[in-house]
Backbone bond lengths (Angstrom), bond angles and torsions (degrees), N, CA, C in turn:
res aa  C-N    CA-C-N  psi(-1)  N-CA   C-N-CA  omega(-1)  CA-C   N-CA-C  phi
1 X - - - 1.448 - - 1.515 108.64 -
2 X 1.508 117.36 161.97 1.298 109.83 -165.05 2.008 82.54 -157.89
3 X 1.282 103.45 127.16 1.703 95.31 164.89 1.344 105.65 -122.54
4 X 1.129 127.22 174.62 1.538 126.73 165.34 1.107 100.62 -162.56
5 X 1.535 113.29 169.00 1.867 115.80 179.03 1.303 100.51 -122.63
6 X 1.079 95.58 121.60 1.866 126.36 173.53 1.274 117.85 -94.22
7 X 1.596 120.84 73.55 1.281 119.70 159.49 1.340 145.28 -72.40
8 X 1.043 125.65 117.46 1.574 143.30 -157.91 1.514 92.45 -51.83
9 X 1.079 97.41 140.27 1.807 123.13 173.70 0.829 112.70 -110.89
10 X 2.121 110.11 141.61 1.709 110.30 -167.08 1.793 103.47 -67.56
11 X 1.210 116.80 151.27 1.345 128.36 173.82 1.501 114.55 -84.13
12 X 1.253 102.76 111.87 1.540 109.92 179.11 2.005 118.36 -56.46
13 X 1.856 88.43 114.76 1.742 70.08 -176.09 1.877 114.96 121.72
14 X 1.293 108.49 -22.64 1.451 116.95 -139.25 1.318 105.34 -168.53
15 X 1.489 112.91 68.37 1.148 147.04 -167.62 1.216 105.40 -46.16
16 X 1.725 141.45 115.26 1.544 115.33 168.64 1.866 91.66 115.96
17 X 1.320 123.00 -25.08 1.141 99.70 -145.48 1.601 91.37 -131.65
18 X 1.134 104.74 150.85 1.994 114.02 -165.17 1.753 94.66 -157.01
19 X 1.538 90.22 129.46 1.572 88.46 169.02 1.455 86.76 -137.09
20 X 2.052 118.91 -170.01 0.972 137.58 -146.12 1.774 100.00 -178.82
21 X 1.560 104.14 109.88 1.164 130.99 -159.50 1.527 98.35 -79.73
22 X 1.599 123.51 101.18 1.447 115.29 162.83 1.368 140.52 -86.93
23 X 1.511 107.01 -2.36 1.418 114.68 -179.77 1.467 95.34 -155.13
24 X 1.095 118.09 130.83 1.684 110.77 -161.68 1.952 101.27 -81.61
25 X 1.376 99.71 -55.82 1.544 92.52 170.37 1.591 104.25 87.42
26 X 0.716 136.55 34.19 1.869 119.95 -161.01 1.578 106.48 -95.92
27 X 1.664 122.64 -26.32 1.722 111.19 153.53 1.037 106.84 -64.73
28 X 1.820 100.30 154.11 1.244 112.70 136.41 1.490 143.24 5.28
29 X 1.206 78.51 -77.40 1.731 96.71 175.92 1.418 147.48 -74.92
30 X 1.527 85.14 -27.48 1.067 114.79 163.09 1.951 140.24 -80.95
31 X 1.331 115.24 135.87 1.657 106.94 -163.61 1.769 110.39 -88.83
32 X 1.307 76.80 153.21 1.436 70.36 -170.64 1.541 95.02 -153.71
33 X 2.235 90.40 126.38 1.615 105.32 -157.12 1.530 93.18 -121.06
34 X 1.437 110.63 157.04 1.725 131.74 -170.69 1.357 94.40 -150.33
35 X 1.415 93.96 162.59 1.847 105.99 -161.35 2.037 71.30 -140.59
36 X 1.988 100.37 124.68 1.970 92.55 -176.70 1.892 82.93 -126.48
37 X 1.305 94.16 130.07 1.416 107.51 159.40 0.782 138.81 -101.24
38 X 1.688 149.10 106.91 1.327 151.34 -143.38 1.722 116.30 -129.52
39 X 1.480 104.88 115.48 1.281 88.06 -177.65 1.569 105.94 -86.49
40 X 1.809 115.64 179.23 1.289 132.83 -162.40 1.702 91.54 -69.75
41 X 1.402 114.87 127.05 1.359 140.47 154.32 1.933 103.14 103.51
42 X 1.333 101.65 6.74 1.589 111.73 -179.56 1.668 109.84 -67.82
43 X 1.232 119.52 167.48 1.338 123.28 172.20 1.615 111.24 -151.76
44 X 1.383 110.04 127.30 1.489 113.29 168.72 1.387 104.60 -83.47
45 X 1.572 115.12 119.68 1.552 123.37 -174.99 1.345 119.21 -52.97
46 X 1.449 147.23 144.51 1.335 127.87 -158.98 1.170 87.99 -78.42
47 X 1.797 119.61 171.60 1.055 126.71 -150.61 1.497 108.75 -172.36
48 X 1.397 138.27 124.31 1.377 116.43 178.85 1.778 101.23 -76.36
49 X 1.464 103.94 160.50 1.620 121.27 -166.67 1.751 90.43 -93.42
50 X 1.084 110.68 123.60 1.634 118.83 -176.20 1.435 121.25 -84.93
51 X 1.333 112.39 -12.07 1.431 135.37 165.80 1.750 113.67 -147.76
52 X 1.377 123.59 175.57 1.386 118.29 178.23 1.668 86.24 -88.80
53 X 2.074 80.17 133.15 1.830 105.38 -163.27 2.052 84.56 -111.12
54 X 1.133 86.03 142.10 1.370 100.26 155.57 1.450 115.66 -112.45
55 X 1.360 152.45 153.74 1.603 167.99 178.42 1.101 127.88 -151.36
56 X 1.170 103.98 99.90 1.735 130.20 -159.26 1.455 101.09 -119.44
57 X 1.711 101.51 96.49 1.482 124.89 165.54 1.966 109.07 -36.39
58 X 1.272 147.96 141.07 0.931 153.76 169.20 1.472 101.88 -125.39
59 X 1.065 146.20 -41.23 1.534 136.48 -150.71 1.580 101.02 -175.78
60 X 1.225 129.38 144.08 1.257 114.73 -174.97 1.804 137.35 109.33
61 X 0.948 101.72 136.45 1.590 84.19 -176.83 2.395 94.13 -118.44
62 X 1.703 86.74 159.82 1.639 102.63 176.05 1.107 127.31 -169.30
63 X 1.310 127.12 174.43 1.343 117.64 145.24 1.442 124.81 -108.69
64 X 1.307 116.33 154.39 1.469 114.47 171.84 1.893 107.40 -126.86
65 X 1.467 113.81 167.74 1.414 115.32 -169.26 1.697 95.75 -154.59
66 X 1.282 107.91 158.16 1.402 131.14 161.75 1.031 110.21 -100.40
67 X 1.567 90.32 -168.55 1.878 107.78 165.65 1.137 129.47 -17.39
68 X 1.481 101.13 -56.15 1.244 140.00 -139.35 1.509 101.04 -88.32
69 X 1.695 133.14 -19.89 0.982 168.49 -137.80 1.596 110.52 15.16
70 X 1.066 117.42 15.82 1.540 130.45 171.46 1.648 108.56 -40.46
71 X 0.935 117.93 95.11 1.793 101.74 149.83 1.343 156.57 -56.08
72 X 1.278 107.63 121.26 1.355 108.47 -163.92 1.702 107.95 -120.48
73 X 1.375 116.29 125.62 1.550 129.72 157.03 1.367 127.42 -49.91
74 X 1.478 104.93 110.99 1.629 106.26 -177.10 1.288 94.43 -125.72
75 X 2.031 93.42 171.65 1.701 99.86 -176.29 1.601 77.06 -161.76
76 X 1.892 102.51 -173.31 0.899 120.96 -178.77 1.792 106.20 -67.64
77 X 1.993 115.01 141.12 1.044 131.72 -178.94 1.633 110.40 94.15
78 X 1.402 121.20 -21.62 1.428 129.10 172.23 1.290 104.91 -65.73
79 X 1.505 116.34 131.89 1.042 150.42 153.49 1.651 136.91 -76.59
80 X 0.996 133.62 85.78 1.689 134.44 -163.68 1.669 117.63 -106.40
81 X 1.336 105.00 95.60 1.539 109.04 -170.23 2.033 99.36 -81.40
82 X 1.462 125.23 141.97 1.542 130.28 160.11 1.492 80.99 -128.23
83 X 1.655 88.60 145.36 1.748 119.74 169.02 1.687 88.15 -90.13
84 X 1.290 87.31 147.17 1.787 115.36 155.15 1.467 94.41 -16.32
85 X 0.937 109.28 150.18 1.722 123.44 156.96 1.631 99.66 66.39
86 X 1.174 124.71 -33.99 1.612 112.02 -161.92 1.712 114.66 -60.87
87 X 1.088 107.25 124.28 1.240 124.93 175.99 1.928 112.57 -68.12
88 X 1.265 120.77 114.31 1.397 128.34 -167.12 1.676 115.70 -159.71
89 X 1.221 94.94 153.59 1.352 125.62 -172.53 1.775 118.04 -108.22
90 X 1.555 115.97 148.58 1.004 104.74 145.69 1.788 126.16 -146.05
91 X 1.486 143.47 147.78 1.180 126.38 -177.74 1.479 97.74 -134.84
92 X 1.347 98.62 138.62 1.862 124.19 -177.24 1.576 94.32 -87.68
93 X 1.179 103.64 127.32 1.481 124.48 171.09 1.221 89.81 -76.45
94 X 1.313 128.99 -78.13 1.647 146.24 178.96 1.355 128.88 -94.19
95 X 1.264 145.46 172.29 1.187 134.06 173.55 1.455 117.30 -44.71
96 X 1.266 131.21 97.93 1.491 136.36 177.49 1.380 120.58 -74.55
97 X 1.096 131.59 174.44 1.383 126.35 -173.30 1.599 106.12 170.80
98 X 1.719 123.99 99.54 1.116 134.27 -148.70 1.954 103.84 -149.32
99 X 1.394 94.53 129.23 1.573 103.48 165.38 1.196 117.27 -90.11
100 X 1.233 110.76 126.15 1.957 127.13 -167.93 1.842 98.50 -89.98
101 X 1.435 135.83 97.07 1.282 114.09 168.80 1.789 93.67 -91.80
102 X 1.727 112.57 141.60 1.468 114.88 146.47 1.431 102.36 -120.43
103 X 1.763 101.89 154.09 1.210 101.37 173.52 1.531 84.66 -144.99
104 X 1.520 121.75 163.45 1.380 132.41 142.11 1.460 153.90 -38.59
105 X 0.672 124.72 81.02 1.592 127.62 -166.85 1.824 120.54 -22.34
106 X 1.552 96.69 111.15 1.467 101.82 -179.07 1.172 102.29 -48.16
């Protein structure tokens, strides 16, 4: 067994907000998972999704948006799929706390 503590690093850009890279992922093929912490009134700048992202609320309440820039209310157990390319946002109502999976397009 091996533990270590992985503290989230401020996010360049995106005031409020620190994540912490758990699986680096950098092929294709390969996944690649982040743990993003957001404090209350923070915003992850929209952004196109560089692979299909999954965003899995853990703690926290927010909104998140697409393209489309529609807002949508999330909380803990919400699930937020972006395709490749989709351009998206997210803002923490409250302290947020969310696992980022990307993976590559089958």
């Amino acid at each position: 067994m091996h533990v270590q503590h992985q503290a989230p690093a401020p996010l360049d850009g995106a005031t409020g907000v620190a994540t912490s890279m758990l699986a680096p992922g950098t092929e294709p093929e390969r996944v690649r998972v982040d743990v993003a912490v957001l404090t209350a009134g923070s915003e992850l700048p929209k952004h196109p999704a560089g692979r299909l992202q999954v965003f899995y609320v853990v703690a926290g309440t927010g909104q998140v948006a697409g393209d489309d820039d529609v807002r949508v209310d999330v909380g803990p157990g919400d699930l937020v799929t972006w395709e490749a390319g989709e351009r998206h946002t997210t803002w923490a109502t409250t302290d947020l706390t969310a696992v980022i999976v990307q993976r590559g397009q089958p």
